[in-house]
C-alpha positions as protocol buffer text, in pm:
chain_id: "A"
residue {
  index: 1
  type: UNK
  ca { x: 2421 y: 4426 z: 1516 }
}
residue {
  index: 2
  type: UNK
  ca { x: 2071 y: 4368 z: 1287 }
}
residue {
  index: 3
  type: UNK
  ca { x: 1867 y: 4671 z: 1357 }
}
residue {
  index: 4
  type: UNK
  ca { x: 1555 y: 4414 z: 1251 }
}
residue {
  index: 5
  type: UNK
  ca { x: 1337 y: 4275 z: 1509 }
}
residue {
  index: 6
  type: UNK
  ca { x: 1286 y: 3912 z: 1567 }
}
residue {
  index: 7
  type: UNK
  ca { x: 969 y: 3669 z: 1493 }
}
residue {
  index: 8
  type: UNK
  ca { x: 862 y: 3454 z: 1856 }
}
residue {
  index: 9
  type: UNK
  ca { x: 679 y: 3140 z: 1753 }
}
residue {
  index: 10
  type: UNK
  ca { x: 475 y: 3111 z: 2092 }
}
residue {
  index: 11
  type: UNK
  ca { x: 353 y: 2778 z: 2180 }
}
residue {
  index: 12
  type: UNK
  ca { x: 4 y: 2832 z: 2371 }
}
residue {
  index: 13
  type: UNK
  ca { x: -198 y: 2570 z: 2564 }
}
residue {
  index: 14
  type: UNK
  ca { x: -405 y: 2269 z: 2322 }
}
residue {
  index: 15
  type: UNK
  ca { x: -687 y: 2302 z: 2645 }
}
residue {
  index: 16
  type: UNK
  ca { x: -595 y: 2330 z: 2973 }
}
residue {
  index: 17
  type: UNK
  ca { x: -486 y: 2738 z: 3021 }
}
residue {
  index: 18
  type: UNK
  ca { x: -235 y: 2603 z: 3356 }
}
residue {
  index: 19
  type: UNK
  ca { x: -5 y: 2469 z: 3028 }
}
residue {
  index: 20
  type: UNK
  ca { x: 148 y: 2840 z: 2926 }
}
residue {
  index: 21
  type: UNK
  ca { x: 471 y: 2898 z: 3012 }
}
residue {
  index: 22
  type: UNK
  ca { x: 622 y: 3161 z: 3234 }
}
residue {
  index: 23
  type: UNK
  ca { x: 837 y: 3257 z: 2916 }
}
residue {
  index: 24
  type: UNK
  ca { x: 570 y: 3228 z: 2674 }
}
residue {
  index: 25
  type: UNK
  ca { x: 361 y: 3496 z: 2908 }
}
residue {
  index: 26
  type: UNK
  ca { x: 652 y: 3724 z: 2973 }
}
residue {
  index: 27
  type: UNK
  ca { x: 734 y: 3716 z: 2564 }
}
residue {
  index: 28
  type: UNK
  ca { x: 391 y: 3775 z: 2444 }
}
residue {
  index: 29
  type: UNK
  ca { x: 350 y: 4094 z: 2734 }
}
residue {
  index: 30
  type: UNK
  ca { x: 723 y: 4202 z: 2582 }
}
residue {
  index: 31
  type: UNK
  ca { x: 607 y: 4192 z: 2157 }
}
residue {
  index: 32
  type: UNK
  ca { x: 537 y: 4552 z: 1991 }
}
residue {
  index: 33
  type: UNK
  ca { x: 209 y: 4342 z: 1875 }
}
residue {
  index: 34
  type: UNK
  ca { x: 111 y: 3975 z: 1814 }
}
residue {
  index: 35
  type: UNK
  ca { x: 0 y: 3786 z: 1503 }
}
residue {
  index: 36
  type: UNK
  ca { x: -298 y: 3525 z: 1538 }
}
residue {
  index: 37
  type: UNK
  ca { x: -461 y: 3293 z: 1382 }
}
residue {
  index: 38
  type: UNK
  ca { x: -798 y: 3351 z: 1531 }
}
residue {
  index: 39
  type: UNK
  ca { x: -802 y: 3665 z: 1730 }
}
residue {
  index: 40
  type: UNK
  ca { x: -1142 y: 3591 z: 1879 }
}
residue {
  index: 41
  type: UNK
  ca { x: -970 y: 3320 z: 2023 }
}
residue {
  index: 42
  type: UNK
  ca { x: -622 y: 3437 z: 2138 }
}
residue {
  index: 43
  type: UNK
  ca { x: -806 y: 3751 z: 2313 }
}
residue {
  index: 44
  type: UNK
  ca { x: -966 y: 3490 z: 2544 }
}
residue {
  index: 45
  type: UNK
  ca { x: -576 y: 3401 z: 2663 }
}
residue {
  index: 46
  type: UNK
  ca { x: -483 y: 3713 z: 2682 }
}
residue {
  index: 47
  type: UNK
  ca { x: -735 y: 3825 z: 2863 }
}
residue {
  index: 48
  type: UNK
  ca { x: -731 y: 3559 z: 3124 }
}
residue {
  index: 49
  type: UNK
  ca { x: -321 y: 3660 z: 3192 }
}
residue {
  index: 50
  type: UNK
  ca { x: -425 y: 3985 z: 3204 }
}
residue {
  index: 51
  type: UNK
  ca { x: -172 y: 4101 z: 2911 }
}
residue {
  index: 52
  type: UNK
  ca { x: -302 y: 4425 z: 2687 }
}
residue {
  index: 53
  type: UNK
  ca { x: -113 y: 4392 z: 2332 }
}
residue {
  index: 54
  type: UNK
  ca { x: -236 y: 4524 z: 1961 }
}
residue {
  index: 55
  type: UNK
  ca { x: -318 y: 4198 z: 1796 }
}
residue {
  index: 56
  type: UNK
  ca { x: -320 y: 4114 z: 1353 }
}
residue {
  index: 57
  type: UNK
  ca { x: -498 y: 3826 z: 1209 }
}
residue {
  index: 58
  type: UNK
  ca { x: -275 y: 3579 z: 1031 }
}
residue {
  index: 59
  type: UNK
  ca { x: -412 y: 3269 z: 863 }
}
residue {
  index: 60
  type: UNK
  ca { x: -409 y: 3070 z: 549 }
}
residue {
  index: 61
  type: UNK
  ca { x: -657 y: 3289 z: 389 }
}
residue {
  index: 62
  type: UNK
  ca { x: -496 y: 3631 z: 396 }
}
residue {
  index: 63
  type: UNK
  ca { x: -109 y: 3499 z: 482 }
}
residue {
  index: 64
  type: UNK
  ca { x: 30 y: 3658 z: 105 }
}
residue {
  index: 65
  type: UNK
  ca { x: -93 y: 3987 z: 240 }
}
residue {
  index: 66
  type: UNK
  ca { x: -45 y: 3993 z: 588 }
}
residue {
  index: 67
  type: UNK
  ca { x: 291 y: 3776 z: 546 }
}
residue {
  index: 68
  type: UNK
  ca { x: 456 y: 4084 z: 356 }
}
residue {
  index: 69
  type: UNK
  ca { x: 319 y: 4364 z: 656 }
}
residue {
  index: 70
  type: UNK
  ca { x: 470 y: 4121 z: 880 }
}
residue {
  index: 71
  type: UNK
  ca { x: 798 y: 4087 z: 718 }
}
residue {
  index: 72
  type: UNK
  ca { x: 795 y: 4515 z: 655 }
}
residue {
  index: 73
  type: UNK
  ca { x: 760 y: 4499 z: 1031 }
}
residue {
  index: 74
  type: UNK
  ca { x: 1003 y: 4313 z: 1130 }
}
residue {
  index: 75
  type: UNK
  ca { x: 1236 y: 4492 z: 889 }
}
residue {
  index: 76
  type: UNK
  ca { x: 1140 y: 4840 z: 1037 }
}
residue {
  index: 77
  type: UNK
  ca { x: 1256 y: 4655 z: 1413 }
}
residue {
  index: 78
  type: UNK
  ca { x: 948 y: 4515 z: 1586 }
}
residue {
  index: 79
  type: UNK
  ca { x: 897 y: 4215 z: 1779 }
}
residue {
  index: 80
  type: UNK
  ca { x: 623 y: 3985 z: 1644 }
}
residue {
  index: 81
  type: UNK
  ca { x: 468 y: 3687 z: 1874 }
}
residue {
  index: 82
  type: UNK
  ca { x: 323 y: 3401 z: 1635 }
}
residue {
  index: 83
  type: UNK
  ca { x: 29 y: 3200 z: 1796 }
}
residue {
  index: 84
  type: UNK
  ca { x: -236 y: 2983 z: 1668 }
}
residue {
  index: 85
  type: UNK
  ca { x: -544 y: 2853 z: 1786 }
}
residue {
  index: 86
  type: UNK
  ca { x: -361 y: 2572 z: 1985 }
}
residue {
  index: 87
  type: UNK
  ca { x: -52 y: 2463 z: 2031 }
}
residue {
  index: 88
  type: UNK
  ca { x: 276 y: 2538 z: 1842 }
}
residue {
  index: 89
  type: UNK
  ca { x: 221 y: 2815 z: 1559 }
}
residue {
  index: 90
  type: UNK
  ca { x: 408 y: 2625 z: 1169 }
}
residue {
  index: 91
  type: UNK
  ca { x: 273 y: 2269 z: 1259 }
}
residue {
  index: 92
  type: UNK
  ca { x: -19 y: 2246 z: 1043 }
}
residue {
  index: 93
  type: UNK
  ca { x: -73 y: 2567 z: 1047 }
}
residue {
  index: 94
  type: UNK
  ca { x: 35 y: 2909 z: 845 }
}
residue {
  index: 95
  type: UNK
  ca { x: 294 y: 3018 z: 1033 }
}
residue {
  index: 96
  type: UNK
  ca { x: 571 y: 2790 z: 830 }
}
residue {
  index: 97
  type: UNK
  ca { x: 500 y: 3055 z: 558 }
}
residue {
  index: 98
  type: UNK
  ca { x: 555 y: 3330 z: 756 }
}
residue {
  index: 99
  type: UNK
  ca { x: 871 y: 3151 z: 906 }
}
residue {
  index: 100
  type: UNK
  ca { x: 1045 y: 3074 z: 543 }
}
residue {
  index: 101
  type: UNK
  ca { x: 996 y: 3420 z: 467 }
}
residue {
  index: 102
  type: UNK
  ca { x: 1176 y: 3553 z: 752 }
}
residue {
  index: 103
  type: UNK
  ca { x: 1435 y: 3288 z: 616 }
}
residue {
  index: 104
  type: UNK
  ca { x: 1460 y: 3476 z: 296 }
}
residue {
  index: 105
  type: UNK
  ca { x: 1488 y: 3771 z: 454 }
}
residue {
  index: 106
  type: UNK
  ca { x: 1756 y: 3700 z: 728 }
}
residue {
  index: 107
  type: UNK
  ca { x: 1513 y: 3817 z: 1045 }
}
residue {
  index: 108
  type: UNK
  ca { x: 1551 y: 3589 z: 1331 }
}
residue {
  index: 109
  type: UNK
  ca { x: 1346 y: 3347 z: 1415 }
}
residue {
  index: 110
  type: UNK
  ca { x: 1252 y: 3215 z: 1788 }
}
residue {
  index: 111
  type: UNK
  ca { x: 1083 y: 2979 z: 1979 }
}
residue {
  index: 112
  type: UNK
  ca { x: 888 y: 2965 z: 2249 }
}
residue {
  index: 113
  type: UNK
  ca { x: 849 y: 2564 z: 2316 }
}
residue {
  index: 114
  type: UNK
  ca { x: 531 y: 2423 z: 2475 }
}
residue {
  index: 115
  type: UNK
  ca { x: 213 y: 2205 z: 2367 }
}
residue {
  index: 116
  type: UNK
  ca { x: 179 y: 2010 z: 2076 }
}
residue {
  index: 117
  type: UNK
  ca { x: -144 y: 1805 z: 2041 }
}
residue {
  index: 118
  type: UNK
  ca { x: 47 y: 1566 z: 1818 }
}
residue {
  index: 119
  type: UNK
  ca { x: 290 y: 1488 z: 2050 }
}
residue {
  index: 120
  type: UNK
  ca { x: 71 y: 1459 z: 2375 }
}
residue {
  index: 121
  type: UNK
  ca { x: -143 y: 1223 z: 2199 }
}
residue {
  index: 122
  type: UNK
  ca { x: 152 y: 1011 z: 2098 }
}
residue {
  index: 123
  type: UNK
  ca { x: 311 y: 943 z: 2444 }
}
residue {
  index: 124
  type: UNK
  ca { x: -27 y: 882 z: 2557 }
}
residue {
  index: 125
  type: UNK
  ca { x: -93 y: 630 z: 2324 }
}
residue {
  index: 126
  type: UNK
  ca { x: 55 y: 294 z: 2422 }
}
residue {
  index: 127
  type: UNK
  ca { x: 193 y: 249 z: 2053 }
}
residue {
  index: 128
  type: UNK
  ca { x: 548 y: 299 z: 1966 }
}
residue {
  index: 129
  type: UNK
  ca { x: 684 y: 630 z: 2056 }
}
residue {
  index: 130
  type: UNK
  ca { x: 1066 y: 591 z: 1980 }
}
residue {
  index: 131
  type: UNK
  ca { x: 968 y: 632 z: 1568 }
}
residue {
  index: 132
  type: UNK
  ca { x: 693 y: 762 z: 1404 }
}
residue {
  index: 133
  type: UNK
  ca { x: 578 y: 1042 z: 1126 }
}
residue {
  index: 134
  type: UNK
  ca { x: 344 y: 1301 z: 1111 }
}
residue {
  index: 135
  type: UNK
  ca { x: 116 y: 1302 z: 865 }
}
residue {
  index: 136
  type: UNK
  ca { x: -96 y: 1575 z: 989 }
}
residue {
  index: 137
  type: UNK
  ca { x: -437 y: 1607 z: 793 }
}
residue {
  index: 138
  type: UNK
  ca { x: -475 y: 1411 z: 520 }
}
residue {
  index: 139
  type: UNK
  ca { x: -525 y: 1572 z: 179 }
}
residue {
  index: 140
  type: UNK
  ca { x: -909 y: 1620 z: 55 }
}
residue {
  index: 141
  type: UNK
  ca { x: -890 y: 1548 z: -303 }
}
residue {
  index: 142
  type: UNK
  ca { x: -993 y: 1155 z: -286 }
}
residue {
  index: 143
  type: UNK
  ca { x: -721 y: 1060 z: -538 }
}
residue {
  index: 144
  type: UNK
  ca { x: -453 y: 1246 z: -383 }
}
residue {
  index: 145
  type: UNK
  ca { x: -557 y: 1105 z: -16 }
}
residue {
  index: 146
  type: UNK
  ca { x: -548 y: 764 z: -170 }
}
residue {
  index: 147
  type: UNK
  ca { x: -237 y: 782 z: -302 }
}
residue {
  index: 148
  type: UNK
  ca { x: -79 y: 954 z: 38 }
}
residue {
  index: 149
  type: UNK
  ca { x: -294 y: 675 z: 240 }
}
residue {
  index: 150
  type: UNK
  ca { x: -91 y: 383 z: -35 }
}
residue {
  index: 151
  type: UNK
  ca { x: 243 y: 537 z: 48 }
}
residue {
  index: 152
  type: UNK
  ca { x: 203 y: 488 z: 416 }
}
residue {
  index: 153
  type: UNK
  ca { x: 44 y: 176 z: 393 }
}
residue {
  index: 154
  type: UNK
  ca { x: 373 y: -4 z: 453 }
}
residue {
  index: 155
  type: UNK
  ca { x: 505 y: 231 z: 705 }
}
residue {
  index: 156
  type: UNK
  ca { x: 633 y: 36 z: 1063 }
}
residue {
  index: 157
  type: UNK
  ca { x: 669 y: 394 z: 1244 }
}
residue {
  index: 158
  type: UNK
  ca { x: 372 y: 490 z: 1413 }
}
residue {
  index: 159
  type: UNK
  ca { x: 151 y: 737 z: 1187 }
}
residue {
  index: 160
  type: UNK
  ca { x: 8 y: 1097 z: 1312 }
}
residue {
  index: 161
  type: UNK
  ca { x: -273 y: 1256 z: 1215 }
}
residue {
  index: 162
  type: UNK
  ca { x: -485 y: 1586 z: 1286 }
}
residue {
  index: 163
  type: UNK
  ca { x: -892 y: 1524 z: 1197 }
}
residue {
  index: 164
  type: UNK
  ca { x: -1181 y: 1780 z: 1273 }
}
residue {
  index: 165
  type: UNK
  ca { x: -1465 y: 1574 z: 1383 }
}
residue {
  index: 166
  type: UNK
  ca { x: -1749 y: 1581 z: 1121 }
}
residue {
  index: 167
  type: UNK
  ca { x: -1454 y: 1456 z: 898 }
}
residue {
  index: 168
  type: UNK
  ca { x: -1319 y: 1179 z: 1085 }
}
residue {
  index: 169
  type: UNK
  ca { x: -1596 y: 864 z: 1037 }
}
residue {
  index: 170
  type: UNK
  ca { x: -1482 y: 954 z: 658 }
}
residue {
  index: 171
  type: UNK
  ca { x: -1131 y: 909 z: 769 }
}
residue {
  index: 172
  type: UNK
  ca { x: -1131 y: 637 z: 980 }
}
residue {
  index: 173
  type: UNK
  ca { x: -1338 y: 398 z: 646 }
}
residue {
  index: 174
  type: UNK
  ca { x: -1043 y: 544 z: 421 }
}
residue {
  index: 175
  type: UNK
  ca { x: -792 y: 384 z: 642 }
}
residue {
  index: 176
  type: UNK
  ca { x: -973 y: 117 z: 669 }
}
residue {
  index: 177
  type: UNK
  ca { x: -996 y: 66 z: 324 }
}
residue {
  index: 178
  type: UNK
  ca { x: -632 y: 100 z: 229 }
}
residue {
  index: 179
  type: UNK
  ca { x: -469 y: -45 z: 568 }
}
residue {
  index: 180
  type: UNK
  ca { x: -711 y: -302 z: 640 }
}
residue {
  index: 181
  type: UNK
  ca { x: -769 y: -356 z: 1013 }
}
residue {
  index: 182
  type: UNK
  ca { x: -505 y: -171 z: 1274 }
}
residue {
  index: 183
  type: UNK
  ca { x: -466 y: -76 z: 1615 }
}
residue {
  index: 184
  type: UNK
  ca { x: -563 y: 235 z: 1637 }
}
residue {
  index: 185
  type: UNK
  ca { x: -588 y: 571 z: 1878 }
}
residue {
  index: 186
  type: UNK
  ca { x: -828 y: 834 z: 1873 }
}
residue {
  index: 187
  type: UNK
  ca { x: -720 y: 1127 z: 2128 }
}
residue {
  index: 188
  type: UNK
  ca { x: -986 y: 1403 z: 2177 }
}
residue {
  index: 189
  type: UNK
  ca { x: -1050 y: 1744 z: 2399 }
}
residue {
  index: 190
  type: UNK
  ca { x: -665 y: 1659 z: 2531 }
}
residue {
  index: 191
  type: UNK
  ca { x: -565 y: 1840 z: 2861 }
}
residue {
  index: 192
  type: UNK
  ca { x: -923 y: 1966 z: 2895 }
}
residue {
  index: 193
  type: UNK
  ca { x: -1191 y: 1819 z: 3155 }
}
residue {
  index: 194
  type: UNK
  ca { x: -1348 y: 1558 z: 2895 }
}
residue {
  index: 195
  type: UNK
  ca { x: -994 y: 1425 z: 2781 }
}
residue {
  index: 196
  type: UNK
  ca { x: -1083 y: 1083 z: 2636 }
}
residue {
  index: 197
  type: UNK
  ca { x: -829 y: 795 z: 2430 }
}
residue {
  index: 198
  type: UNK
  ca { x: -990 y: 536 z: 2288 }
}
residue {
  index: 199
  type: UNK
  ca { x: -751 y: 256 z: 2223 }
}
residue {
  index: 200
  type: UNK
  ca { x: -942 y: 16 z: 2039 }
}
residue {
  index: 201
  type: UNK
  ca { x: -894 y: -139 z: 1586 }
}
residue {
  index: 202
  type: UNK
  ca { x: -1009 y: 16 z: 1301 }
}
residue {
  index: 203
  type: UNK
  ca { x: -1323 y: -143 z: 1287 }
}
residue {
  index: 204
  type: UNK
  ca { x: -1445 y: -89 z: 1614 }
}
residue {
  index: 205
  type: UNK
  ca { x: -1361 y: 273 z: 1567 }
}
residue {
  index: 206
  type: UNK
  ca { x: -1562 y: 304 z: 1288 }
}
residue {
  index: 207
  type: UNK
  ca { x: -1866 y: 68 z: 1483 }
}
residue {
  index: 208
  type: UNK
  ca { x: -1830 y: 306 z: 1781 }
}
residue {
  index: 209
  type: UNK
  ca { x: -1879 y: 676 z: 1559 }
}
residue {
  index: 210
  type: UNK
  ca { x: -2158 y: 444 z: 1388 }
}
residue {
  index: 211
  type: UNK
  ca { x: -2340 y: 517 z: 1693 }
}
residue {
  index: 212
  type: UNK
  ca { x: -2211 y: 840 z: 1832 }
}
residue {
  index: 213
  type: UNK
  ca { x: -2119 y: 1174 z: 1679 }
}
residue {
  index: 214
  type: UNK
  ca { x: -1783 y: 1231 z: 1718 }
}
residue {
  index: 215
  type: UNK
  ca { x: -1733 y: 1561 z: 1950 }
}
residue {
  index: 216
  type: UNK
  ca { x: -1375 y: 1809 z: 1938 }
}
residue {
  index: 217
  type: UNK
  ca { x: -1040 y: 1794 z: 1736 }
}
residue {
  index: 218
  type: UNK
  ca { x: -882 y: 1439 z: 1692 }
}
residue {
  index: 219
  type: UNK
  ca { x: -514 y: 1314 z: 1737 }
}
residue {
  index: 220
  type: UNK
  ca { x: -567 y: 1025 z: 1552 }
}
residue {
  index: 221
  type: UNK
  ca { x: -256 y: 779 z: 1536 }
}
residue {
  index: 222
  type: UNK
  ca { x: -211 y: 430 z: 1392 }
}
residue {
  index: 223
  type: UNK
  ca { x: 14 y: 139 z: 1431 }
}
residue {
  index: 224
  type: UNK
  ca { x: 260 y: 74 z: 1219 }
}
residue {
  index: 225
  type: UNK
  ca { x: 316 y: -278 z: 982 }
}
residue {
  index: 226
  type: UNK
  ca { x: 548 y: -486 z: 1164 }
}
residue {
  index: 227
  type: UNK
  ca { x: 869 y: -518 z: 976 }
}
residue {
  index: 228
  type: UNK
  ca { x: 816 y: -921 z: 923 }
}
residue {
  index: 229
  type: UNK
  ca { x: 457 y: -802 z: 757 }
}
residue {
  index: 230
  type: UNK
  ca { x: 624 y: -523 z: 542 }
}
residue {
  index: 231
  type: UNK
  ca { x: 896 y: -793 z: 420 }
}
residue {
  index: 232
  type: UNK
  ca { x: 593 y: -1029 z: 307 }
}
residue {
  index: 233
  type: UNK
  ca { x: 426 y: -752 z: 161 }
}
residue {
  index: 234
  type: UNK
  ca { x: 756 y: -612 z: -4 }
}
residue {
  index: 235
  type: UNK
  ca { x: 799 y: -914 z: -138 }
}
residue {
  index: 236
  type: UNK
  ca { x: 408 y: -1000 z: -252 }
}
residue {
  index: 237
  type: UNK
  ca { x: 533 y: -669 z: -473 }
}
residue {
  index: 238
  type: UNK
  ca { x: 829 y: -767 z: -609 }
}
residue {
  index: 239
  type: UNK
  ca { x: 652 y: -1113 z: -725 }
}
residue {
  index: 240
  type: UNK
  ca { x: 429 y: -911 z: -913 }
}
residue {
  index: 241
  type: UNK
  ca { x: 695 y: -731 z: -1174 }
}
residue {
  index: 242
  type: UNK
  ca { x: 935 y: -875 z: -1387 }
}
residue {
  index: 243
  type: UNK
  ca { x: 1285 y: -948 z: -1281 }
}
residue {
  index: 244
  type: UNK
  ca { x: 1389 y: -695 z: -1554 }
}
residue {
  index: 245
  type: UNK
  ca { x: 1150 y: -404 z: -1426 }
}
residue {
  index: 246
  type: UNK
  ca { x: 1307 y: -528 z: -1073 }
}
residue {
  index: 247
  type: UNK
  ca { x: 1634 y: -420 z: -1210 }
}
residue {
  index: 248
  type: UNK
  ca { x: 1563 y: -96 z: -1386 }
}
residue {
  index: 249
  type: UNK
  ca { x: 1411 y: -4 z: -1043 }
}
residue {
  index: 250
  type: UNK
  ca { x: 1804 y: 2 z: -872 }
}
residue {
  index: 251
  type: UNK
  ca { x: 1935 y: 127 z: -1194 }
}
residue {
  index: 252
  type: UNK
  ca { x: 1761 y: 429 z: -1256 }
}
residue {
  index: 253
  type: UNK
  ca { x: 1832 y: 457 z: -842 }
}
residue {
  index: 254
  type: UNK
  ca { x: 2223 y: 494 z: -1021 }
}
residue {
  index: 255
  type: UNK
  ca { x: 2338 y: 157 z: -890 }
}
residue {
  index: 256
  type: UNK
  ca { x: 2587 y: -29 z: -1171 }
}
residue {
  index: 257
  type: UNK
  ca { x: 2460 y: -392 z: -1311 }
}
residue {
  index: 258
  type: UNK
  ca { x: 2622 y: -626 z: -1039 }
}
residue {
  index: 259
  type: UNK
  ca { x: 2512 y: -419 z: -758 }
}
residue {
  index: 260
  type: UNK
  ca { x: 2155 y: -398 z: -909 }
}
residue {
  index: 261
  type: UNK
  ca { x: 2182 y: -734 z: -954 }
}
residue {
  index: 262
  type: UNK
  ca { x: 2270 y: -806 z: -600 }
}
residue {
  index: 263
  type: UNK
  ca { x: 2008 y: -615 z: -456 }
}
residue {
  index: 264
  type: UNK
  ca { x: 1728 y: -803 z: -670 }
}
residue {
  index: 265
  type: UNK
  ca { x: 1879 y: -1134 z: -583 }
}
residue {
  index: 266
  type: UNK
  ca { x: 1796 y: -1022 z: -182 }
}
residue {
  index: 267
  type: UNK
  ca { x: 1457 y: -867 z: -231 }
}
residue {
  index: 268
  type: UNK
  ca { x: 1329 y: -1218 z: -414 }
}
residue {
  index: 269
  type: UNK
  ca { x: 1524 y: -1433 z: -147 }
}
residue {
  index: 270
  type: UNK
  ca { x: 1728 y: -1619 z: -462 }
}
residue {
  index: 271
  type: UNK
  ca { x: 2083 y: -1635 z: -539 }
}
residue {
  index: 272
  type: UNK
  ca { x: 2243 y: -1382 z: -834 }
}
residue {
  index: 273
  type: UNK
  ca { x: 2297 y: -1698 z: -1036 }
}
residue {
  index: 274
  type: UNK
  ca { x: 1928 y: -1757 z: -1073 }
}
residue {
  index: 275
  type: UNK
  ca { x: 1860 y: -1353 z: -1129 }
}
residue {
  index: 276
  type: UNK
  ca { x: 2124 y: -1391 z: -1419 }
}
residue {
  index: 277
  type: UNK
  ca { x: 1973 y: -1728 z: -1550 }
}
residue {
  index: 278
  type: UNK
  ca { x: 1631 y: -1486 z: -1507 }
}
residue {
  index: 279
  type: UNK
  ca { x: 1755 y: -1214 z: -1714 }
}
residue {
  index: 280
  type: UNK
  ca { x: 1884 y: -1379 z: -2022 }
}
């Protein structure tokens, strides 16, 4: 039996305190100590549920350091709890360093299920719930968040994403700008007493923070392209290149010539015989 201890990824409430679990108390009163993001904030949950417990700050500036004590801690047989802010600890979040290094190191991992702000936003929505992908915030070099915002562009799940308020009339233009106009939801202070969604497009979104100054953390999620649009704009794309480049696409993808071929010949909506007649 592993004489290490094991790592408890405790969800904790995204607002409303009634939101803990019974486990999630009972594991963080159990821990030899508990690892926080913010321990300003976590002692403010801890001391509403009445538990007394030695706590470490954990976050992404000091996670090399503090990542390694954690891991010598766990090796030596403690129990570490894993919180942040709000919500599930390695969403977003430093604790999916902490968690591959436990990987590496064969210590157990746990979790303690409960809020995720991403989620509650979601099935609150009204947009498709069955698929979607989380983007969570966006990157803040312009070029790179371009580029991420031009690979999503044609995505039919629904998108996910995390924004801090003075950030998001920035946000919402970007998406604006590379999407065009979308349905749109913009989920703020969830589970607390000024819960809002706003269900409205892109450009009334923007019009609306025109006017007001966005207040609290965002869930912000966006329709997806419906699959007839991302056909016509698949196919707006393949106009553009050469039936050659076409090819080399599914080649280099390790298809052989006819297959290739084949799979060109469905993309333009022609039969092989024209791609062939194309090609020489």
């Amino acid at each position: 039996m592993s004489s290490k201890g094991i790592l408890y990824l405790v969800a904790t409430p995204i607002g409303n305190l009634e939101d803990i679990t019974l486990r999630a108390i009972r594991i963080l009163k159990e821990v030899d100590f508990i690892a926080a993001e913010d321990t300003r904030q976590t002692i403010k949950l801890l001391n509403h549920f009445e538990i007394k417990k030695s706590l470490i700050s954990y976050h992404e500036h000091n996670k090399k350091e503090k990542g390694k004590y954690l891991i010598s801690q766990l090796d030596s047989g403690k129990n570490v709890a894993l919180v942040s802010d709000a919500g599930t600890p390695a969403i977003s979040d430093p604790g999916e360093d902490l968690v591959k290094l436990c990987v590496k190191d064969d210590i157990k991992v746990t979790v303690i299920p409960g809020p995720v702000a991403a989620i509650t936003g979601l099935v609150a929505s009204g947009l498709s719930a069955g698929r979607f992908v989380f983007e969570g915030f966006l990157p803040m070099n312009k070029k790179i968040r371009k580029e991420r915002l031009e690979l999503l562009k044609n995505e039919a799940r629904t998108i996910i994403f995390y924004e801090a308020p003075h950030k998001l009339m920035h946000t919402l233009k970007n998406l604006y700008e590379v999407f065009g106009n979308r349905k749109v939801v913009l989920a703020r202070e969830l589970t607390k007493k000024f819960e809002e969604i706003i269900r409205c497009d892109l450009d009334e979104a923007i019009e609306k923070y025109k006017e007001q100054l966005p207040k609290g953390e965002f869930v912000l999620l966006v329709e997806g392209i419906s699959e007839e649009d991302r056909m016509y704009d698949q196919k707006k794309y393949w106009d553009k290149i050469s039936l050659k480049e076409h090819l080399d696409i599914y080649l280099r993808e390790g298809l052989d010539k006819k297959s290739a071929m084949k799979r060109v010949a469905e993309d333009r909506g022609v039969s092989k015989r024209e791609v062939y007649k194309g090609l020489l």
